[in-house]
ROBABA-483617 format. One record per residue: x, y, z of N, C-alpha, C, O in turn; chain. Coordinates in Angstrom, 3 decimals, padded with zeros to 6 digits. Example, Ala and Ser with C-alpha at 12.3 -4.5 7.8 and 13.67 -1.06 7.14 Angstrom:
# ROBABA-483617
NODE       n.xx       n.yy       n.zz      ca.xx      ca.yy      ca.zz       c.xx       c.yy       c.zz       o.xx       o.yy       o.zz   kette
NODE    013.190   -005.690    007.800    012.300   -004.500    007.800    013.200   -003.300    007.800    014.236   -003.319    008.465       A
NODE    012.850   -002.250    007.080    013.670   -001.060    007.140    012.900    000.030    007.870    013.409    001.138    008.039       A
END
This chain:
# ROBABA-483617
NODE       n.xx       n.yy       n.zz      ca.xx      ca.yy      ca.zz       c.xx       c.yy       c.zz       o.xx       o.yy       o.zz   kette
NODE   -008.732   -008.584   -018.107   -008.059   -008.186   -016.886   -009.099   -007.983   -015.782   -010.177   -007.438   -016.019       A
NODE   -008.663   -008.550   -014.251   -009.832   -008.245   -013.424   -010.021   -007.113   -013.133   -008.971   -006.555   -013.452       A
NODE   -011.002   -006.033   -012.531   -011.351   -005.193   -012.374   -010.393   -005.000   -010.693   -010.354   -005.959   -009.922       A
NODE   -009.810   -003.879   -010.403   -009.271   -004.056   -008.956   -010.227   -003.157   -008.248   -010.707   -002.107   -008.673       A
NODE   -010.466   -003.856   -006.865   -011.426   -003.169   -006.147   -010.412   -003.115   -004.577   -010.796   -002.377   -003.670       A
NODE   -009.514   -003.709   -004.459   -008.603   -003.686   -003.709   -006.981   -003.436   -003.681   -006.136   -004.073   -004.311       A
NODE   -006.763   -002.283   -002.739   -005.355   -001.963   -003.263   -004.624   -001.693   -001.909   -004.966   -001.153   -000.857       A
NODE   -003.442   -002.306   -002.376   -002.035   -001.831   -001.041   -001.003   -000.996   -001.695   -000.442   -001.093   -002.787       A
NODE   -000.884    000.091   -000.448    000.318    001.014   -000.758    001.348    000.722   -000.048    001.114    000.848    001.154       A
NODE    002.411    000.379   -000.295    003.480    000.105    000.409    003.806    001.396    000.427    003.661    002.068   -000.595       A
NODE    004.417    002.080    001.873    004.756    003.104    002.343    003.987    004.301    003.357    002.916    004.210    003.958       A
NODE    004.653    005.081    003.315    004.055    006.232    004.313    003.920    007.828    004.057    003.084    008.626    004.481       A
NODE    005.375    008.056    002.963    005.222    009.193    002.872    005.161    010.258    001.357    004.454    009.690    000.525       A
NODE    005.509    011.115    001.019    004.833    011.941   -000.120    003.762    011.276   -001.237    002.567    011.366   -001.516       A
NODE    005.030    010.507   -001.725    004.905    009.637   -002.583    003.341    008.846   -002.373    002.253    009.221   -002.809       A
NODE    003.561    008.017   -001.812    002.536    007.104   -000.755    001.203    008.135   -001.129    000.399    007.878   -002.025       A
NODE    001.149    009.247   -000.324   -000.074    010.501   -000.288   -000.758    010.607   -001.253   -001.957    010.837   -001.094       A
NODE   -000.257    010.484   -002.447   -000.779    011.419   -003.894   -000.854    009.941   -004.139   -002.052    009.759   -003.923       A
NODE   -000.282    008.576   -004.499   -001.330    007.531   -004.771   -002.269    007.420   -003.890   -003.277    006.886   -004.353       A
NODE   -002.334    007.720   -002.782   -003.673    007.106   -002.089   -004.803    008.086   -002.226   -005.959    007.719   -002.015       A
NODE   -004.434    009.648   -002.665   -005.440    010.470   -003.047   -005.960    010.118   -003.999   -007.181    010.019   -004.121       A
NODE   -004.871    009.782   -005.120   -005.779    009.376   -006.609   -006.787    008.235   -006.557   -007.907    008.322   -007.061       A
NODE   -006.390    007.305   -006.007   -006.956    005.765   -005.603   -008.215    006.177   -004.751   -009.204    006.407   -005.447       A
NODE   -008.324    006.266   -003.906   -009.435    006.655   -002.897   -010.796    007.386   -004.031   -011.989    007.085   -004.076       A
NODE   -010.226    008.140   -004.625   -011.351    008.118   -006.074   -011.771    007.512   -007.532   -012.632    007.570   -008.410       A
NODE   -010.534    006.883   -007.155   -011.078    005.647   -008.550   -011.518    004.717   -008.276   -012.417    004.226   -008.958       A
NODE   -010.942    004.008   -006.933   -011.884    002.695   -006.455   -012.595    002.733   -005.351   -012.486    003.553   -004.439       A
NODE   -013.629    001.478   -005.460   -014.558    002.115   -004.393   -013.721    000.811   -002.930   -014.127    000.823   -001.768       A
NODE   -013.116    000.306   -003.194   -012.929   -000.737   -002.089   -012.145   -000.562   -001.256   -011.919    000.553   -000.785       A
NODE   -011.523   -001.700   -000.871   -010.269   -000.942    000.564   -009.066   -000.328    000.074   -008.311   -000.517   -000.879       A
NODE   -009.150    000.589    001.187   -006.945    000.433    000.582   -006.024    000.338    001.994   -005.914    000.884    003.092       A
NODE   -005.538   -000.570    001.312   -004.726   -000.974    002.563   -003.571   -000.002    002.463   -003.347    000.456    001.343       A
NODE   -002.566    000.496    003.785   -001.440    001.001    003.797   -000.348    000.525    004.776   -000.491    000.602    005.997       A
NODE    000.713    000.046    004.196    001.601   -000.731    004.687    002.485   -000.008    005.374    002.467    001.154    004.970       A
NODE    003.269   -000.186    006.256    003.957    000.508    006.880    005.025   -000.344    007.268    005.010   -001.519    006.900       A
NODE    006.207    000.225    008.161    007.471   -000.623    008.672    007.172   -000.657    010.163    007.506   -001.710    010.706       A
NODE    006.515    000.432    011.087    006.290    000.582    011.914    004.776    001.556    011.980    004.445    002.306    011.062       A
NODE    004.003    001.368    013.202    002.619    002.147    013.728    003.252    003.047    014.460    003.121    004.142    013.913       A
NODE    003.787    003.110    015.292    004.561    003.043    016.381    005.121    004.704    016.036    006.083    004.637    015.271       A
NODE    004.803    006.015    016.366    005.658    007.143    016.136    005.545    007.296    014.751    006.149    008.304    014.383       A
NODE    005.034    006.716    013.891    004.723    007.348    012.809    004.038    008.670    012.328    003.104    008.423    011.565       A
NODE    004.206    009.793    012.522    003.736    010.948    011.733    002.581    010.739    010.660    001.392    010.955    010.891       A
NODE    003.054    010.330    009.566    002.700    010.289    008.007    001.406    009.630    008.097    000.746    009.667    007.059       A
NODE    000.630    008.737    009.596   -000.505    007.634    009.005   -001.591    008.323    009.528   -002.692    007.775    009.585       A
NODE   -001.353    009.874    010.059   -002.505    010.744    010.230   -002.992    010.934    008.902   -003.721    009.960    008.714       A
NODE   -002.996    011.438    008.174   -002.963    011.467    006.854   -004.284    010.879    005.701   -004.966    011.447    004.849       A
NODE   -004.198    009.517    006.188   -004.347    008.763    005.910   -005.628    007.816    006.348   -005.936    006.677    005.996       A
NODE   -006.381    008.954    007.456   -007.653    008.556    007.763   -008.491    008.614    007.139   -008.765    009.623    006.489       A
NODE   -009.345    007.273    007.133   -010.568    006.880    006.526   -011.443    005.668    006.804   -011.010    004.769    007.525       A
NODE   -012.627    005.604    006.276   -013.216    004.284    006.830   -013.020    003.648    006.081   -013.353    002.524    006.456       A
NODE   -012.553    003.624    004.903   -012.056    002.839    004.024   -010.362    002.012    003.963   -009.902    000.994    003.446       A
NODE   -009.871    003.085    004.772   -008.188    002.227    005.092   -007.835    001.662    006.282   -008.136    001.929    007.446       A
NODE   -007.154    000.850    005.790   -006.468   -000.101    006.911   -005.446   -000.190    007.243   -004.933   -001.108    006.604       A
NODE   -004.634    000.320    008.041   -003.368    000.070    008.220   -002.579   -000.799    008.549   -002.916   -001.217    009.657       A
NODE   -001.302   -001.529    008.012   -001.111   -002.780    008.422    000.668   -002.589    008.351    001.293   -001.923    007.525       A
NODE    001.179   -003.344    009.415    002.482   -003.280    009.709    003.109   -004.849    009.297    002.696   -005.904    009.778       A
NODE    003.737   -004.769    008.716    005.018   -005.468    008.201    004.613   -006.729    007.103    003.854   -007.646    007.420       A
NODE    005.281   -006.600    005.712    005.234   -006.943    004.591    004.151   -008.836    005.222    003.159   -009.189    004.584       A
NODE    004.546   -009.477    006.162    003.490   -010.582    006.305    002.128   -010.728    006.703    001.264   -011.605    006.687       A
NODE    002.254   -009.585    007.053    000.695   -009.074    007.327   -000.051   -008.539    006.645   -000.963   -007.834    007.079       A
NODE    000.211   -008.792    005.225   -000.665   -008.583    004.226   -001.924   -009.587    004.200   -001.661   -010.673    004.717       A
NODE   -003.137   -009.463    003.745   -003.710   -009.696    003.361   -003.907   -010.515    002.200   -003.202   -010.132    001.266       A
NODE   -004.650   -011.550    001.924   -004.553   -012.202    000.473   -005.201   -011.709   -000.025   -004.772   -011.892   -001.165       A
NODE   -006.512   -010.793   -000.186   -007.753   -010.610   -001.115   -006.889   -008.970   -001.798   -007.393   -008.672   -002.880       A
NODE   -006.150   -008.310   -001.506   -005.755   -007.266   -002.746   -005.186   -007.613   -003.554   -004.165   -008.294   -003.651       A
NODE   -006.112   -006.949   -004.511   -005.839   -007.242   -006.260   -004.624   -006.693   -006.890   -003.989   -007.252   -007.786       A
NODE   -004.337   -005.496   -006.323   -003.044   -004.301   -006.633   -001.924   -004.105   -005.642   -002.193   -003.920   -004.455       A
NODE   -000.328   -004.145   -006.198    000.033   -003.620   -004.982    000.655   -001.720   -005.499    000.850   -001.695   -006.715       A
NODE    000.942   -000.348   -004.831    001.790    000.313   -005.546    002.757    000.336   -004.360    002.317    000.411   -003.213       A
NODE    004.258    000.262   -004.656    005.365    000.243   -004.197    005.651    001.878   -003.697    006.673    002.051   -004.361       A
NODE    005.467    003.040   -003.061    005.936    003.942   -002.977    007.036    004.234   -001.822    007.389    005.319   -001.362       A
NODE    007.379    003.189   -001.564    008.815    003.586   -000.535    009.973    004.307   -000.687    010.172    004.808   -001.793       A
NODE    010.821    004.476    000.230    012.612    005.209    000.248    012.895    004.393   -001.474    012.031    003.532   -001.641       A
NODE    013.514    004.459   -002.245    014.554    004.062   -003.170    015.239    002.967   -002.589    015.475    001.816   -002.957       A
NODE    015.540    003.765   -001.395    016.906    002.255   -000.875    016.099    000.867   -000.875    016.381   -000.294   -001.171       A
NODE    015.288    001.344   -000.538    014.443   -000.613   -000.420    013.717   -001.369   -001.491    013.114   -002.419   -001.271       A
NODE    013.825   -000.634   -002.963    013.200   -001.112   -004.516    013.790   -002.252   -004.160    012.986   -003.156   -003.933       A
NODE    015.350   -002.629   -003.983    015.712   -004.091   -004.071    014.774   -005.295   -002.980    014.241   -006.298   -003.453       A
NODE    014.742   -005.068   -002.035    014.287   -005.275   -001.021    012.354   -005.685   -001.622    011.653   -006.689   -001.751       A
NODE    012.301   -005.085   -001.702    010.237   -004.729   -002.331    010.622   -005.911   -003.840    009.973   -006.948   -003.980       A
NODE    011.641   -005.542   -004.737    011.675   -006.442   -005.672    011.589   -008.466   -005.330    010.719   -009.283   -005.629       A
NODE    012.496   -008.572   -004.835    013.116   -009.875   -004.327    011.646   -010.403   -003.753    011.243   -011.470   -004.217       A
NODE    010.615   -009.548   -002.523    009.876   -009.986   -002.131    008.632   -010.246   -003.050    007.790   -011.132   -002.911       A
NODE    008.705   -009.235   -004.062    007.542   -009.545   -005.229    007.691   -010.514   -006.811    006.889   -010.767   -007.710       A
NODE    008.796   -010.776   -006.627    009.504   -011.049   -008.017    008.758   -012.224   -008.533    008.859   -012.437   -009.741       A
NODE    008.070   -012.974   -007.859    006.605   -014.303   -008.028    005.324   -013.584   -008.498    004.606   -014.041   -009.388       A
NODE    005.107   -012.540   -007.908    004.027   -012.057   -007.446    003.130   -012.062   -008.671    003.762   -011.610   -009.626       A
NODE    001.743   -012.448   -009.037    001.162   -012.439   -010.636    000.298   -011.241   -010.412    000.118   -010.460   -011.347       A
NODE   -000.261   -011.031   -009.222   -001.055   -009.387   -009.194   -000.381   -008.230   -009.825    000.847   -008.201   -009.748       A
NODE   -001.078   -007.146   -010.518   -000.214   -005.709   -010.922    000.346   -005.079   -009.747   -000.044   -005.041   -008.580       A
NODE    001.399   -004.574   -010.361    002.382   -003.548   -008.847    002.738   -002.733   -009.394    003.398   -001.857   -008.837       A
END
């Protein structure tokens, strides 16, 4: 299995927090954090570092992360599924 040195969090809030705390000390590389909007967001104070990147809307991902973790609303698992359901990276 490859080693992941790159990771995206889909989301913004609780949830989102406590993976990106744990992550931020296990790996040393980027972490990206996905969002629906920049724009009036609260939650991406949080979330400062020289290590993260913030990035708005599921096509503006990046190709080089190795990981994705899904921490969004519930309502949108279907939504997050459908778009990953190819996907061969861990999520």
């Amino acid at each position: 299995m490859k080693k992941i040195k790159t990771i995206c969090i889909i989301g913004t809030g609780y949830a989102a927090y406590n993976h990106y705390q744990s992550f931020k000390n296990l790996i040393n590389g980027q972490i990206y954090i996905l969002t629906r909007k920049k724009k009036g967001n609260k939650n991406l104070k949080k979330f400062k570092s020289k290590r993260v990147r913030i990035i708005e809307n599921l096509n503006n991902m990046p190709k080089i992360i190795d990981a994705y973790v899904v921490a969004s609303h519930w309502l949108k698992n279907d939504f997050y599924f459908n778009f990953f359901k190819n996907e061969k990276k861990p999520i």
